[in-house]
N, CA, C and O atoms as CSV, one atom per row, in Angstrom:
chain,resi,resn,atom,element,x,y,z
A,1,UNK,N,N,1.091,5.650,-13.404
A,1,UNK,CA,C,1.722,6.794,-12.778
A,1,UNK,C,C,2.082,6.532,-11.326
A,1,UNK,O,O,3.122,7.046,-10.914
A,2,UNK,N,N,1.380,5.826,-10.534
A,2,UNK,CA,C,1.242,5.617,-9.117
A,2,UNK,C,C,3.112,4.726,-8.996
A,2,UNK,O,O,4.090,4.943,-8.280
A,3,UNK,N,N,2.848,3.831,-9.991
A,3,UNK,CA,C,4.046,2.916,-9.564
A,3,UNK,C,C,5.339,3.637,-10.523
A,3,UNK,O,O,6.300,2.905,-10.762
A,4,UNK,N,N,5.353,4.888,-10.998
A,4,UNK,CA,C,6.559,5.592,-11.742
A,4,UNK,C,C,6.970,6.368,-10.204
A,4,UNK,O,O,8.116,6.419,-9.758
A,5,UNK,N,N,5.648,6.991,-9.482
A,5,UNK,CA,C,5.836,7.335,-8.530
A,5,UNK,C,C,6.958,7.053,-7.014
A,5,UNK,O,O,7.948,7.414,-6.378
A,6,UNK,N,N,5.902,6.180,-7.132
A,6,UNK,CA,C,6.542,5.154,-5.917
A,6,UNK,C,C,8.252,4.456,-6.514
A,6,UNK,O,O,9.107,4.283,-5.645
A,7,UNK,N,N,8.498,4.208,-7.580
A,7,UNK,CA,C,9.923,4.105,-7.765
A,7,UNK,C,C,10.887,5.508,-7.491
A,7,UNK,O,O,12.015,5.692,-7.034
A,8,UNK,N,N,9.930,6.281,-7.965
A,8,UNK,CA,C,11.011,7.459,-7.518
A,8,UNK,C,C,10.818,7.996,-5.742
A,8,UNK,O,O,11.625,8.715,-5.153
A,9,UNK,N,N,9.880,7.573,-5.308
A,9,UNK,CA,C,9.818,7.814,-4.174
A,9,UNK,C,C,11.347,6.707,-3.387
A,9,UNK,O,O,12.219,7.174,-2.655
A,10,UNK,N,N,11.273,5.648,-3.711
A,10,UNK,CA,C,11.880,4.306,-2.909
A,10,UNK,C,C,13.417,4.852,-3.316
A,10,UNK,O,O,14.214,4.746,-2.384
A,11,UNK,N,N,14.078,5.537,-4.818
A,11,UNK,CA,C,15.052,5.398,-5.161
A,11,UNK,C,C,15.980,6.910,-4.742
A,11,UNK,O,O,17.184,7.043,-4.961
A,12,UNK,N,N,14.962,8.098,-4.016
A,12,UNK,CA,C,14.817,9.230,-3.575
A,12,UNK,C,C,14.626,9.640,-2.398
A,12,UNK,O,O,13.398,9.662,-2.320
A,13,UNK,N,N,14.950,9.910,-1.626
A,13,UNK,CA,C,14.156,10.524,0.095
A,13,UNK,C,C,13.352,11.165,-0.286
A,13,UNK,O,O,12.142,10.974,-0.157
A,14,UNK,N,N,14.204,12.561,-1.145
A,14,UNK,CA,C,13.705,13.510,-1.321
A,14,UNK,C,C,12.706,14.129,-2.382
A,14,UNK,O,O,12.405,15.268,-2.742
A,15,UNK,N,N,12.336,12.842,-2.712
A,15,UNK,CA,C,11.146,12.675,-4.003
A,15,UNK,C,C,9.651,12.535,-3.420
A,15,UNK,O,O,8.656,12.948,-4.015
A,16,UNK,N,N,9.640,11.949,-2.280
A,16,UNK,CA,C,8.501,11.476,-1.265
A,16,UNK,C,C,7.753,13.193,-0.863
A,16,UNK,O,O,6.557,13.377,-0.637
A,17,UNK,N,N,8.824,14.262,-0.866
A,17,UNK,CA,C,8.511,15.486,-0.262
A,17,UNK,C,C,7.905,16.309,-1.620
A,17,UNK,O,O,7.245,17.347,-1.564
A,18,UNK,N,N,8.187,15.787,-2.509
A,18,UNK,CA,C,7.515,16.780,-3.876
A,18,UNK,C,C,6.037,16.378,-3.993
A,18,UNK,O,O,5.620,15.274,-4.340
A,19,UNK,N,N,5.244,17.557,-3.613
A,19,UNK,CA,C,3.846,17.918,-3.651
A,19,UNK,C,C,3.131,16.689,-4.331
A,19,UNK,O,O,2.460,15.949,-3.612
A,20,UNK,N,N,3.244,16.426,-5.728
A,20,UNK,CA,C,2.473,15.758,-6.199
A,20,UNK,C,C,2.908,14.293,-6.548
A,20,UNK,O,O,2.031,13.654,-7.129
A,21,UNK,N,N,4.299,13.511,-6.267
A,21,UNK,CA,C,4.765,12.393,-5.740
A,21,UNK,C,C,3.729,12.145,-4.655
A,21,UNK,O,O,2.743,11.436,-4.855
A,22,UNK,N,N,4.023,12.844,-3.325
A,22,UNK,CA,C,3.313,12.872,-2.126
A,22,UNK,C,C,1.920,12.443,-2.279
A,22,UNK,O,O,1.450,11.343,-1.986
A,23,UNK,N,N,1.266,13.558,-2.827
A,23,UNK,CA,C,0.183,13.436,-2.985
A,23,UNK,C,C,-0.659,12.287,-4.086
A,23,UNK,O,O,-1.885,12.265,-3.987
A,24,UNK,N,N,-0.114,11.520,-4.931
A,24,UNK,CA,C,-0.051,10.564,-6.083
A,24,UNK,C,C,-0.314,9.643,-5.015
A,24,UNK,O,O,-1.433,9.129,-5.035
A,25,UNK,N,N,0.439,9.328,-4.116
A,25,UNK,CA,C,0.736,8.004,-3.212
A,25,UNK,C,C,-0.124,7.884,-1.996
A,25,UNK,O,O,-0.410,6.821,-1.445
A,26,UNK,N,N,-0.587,9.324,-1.558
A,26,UNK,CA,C,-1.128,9.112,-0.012
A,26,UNK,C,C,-2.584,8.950,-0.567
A,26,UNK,O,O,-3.481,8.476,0.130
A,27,UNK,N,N,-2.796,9.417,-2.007
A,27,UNK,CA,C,-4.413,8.567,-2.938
A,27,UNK,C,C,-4.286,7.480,-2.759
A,27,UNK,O,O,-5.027,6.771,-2.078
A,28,UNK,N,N,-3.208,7.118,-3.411
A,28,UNK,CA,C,-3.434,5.372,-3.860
A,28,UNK,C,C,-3.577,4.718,-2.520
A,28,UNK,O,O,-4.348,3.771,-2.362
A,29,UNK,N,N,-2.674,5.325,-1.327
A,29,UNK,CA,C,-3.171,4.203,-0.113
A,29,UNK,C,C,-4.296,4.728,0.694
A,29,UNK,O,O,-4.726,4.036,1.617
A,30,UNK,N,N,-4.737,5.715,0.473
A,30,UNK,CA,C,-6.141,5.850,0.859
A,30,UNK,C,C,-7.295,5.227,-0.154
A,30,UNK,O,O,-8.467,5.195,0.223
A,31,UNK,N,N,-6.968,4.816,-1.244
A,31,UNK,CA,C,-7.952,3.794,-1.872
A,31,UNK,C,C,-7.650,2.539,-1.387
A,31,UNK,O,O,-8.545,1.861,-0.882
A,32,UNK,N,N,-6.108,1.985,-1.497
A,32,UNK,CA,C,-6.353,0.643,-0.771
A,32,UNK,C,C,-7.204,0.403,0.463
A,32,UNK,O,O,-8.053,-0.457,0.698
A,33,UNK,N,N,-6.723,1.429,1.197
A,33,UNK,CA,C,-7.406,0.709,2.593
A,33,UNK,C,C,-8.756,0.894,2.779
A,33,UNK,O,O,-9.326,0.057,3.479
A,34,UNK,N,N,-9.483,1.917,2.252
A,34,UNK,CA,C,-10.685,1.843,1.617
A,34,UNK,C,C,-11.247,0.842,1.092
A,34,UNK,O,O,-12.283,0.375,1.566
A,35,UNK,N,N,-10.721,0.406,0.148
A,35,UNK,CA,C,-11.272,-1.320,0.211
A,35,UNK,C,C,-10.600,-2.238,0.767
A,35,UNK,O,O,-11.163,-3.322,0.612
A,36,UNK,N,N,-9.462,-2.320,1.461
A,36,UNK,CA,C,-9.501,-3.023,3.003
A,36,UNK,C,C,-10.934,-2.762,3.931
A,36,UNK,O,O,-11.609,-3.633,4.480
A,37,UNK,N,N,-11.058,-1.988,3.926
A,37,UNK,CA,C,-11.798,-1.572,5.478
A,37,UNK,C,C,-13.190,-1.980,4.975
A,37,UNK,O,O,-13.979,-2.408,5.818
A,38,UNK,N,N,-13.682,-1.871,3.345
A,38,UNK,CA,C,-14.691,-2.104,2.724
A,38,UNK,C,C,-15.462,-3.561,2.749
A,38,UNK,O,O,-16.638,-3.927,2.737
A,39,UNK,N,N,-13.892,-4.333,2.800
A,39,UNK,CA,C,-13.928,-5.947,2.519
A,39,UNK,C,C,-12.901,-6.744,3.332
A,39,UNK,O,O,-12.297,-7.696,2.839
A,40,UNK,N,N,-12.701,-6.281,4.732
A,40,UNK,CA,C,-12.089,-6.898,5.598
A,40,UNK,C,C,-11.565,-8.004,5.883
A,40,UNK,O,O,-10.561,-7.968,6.594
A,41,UNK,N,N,-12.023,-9.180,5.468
A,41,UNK,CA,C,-12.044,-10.254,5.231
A,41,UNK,C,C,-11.329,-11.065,3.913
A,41,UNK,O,O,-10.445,-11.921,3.879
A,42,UNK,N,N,-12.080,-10.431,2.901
A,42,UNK,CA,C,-12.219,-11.142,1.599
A,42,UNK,C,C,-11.043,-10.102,0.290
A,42,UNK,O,O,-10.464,-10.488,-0.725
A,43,UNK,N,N,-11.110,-8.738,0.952
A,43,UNK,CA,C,-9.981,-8.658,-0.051
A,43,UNK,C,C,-8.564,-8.750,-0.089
A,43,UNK,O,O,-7.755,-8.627,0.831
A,44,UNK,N,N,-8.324,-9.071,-1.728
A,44,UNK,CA,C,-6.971,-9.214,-1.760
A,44,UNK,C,C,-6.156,-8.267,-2.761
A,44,UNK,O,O,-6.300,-8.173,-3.980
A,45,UNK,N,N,-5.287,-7.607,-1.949
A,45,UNK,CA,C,-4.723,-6.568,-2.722
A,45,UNK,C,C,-3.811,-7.129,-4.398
A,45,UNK,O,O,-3.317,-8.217,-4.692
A,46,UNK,N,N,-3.915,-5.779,-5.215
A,46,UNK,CA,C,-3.404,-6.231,-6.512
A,46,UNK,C,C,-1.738,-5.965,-6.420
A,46,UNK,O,O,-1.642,-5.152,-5.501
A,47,UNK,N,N,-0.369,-6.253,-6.924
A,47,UNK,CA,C,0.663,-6.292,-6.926
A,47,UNK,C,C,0.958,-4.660,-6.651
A,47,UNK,O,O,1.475,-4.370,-5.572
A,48,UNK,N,N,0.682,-3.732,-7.476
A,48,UNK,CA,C,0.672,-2.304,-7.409
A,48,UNK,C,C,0.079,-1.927,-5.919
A,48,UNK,O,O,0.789,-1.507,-5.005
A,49,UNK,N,N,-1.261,-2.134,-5.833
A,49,UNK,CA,C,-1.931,-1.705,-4.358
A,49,UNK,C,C,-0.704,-2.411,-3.180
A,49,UNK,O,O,-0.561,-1.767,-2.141
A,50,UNK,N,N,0.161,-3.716,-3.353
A,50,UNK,CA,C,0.257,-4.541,-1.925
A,50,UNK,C,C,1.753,-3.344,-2.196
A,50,UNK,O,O,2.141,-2.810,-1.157
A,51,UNK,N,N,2.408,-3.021,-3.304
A,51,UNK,CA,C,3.681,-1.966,-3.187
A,51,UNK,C,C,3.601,-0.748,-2.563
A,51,UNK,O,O,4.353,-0.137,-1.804
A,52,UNK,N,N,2.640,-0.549,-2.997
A,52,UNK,CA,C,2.370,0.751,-2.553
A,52,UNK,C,C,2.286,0.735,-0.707
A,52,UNK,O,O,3.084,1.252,0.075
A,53,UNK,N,N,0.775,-0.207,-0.337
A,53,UNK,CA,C,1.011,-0.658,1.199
A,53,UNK,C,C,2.270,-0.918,1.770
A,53,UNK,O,O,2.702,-0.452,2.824
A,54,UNK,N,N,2.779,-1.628,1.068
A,54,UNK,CA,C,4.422,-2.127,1.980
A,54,UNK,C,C,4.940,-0.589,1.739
A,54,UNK,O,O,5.008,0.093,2.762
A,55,UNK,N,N,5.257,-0.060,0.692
A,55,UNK,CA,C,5.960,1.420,1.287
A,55,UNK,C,C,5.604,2.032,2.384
A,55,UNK,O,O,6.511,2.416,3.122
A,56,UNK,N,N,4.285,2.265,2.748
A,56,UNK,CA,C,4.033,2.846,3.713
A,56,UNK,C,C,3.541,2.283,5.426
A,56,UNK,O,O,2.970,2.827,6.371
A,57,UNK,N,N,4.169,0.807,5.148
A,57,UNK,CA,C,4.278,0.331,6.159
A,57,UNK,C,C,3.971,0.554,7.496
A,57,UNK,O,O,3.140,0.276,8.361
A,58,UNK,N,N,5.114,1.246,7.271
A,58,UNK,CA,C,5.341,2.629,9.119
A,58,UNK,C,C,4.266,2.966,9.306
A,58,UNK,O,O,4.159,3.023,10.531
A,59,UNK,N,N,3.484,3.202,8.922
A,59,UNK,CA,C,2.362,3.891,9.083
A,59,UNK,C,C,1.259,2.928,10.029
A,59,UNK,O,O,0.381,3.406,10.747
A,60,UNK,N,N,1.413,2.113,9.923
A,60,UNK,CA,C,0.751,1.416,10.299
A,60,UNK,C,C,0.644,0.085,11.200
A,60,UNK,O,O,1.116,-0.958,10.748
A,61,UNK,N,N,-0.036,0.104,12.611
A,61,UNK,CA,C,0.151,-1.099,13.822
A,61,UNK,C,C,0.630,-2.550,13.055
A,61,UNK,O,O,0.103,-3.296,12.230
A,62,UNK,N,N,1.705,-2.531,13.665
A,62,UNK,CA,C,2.060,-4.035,12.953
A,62,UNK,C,C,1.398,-5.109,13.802
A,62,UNK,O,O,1.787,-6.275,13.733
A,63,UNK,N,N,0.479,-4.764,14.541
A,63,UNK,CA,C,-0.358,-5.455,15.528
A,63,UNK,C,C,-2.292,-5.206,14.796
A,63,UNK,O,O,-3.317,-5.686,15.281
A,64,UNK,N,N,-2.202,-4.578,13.920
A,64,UNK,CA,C,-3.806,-4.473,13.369
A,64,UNK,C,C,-4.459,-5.370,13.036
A,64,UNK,O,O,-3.997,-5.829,11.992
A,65,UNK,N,N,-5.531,-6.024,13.449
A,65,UNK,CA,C,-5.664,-7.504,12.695
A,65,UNK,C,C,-6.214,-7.228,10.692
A,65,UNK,O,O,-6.001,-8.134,9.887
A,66,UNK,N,N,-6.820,-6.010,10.290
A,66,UNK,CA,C,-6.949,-5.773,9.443
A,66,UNK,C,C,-6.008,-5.916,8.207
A,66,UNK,O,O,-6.114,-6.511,7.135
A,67,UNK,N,N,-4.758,-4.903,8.946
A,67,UNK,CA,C,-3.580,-4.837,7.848
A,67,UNK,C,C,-2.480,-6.087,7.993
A,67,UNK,O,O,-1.530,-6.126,7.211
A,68,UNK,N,N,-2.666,-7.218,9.137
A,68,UNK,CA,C,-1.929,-7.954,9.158
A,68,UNK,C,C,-2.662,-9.474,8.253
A,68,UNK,O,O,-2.101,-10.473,7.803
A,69,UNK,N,N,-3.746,-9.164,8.265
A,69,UNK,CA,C,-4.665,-10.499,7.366
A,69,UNK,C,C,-4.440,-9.530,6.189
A,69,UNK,O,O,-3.690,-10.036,5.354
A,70,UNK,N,N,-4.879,-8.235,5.852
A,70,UNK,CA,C,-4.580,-8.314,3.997
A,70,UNK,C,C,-3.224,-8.766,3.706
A,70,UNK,O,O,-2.916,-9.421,2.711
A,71,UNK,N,N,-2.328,-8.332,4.749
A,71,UNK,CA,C,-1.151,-9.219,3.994
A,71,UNK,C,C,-0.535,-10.701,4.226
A,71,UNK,O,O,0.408,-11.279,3.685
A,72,UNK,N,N,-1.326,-11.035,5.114
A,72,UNK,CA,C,-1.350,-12.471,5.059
A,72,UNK,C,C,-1.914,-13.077,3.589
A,72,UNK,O,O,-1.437,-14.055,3.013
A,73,UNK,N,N,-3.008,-12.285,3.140
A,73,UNK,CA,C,-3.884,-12.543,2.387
A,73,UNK,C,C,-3.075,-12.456,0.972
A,73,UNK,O,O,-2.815,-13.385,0.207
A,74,UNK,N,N,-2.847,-11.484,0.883
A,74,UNK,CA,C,-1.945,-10.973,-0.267
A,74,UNK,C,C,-0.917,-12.563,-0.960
A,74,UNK,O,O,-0.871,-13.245,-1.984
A,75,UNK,N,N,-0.262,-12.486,0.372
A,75,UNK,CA,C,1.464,-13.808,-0.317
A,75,UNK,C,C,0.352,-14.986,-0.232
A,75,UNK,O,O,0.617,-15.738,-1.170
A,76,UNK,N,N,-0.439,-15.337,0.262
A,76,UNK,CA,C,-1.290,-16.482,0.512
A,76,UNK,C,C,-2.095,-16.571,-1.571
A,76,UNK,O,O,-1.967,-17.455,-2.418
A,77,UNK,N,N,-2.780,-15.330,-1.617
A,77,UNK,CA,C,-2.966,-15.726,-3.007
A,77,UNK,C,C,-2.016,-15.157,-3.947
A,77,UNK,O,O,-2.562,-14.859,-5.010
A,78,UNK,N,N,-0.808,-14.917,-3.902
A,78,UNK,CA,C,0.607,-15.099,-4.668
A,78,UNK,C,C,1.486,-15.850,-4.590
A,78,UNK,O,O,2.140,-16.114,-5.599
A,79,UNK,N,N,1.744,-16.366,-3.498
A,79,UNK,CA,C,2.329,-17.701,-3.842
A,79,UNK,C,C,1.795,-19.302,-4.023
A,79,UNK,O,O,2.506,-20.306,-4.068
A,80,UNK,N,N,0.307,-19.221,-4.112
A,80,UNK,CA,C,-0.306,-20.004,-3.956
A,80,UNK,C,C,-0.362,-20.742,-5.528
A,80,UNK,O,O,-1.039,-21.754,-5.711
């Protein structure tokens, strides 16, 4: 559901503003970073969790060392 979501969010402006789109998505990245913040170091987000993060990008210091190592972390064990 999260990633039916998030397509209609990306393919929509105005899909991002419907209650439970909204709310579907601001879960899922409050679980990612939850286990970001859980496993700072060592975790690595799943394809769904790193989509979801990159949507909401903006949101977040492109200077954080947290959110800039999970996604270091991320293409490091996907293209690896």
């Amino acid at each position: 559901m999260v990633m039916q979501a998030l397509d209609m969010a990306r393919e929509s402006p105005e899909a991002e503003c419907d209650a439970k789109i909204s709310a579907l998505l601001n879960g899922a990245l409050a679980e990612v970073v939850a286990r970001l913040r859980a496993a700072p170091e060592t975790y690595v987000m799943r394809r769904d969790e790193f989509s979801v993060f990159n949507f909401f990008q903006s949101r977040f210091d492109k200077r954080d060392e947290l959110f800039m190592s999970a996604r270091r972390r991320y293409w490091w064990f996907t293209t690896a």
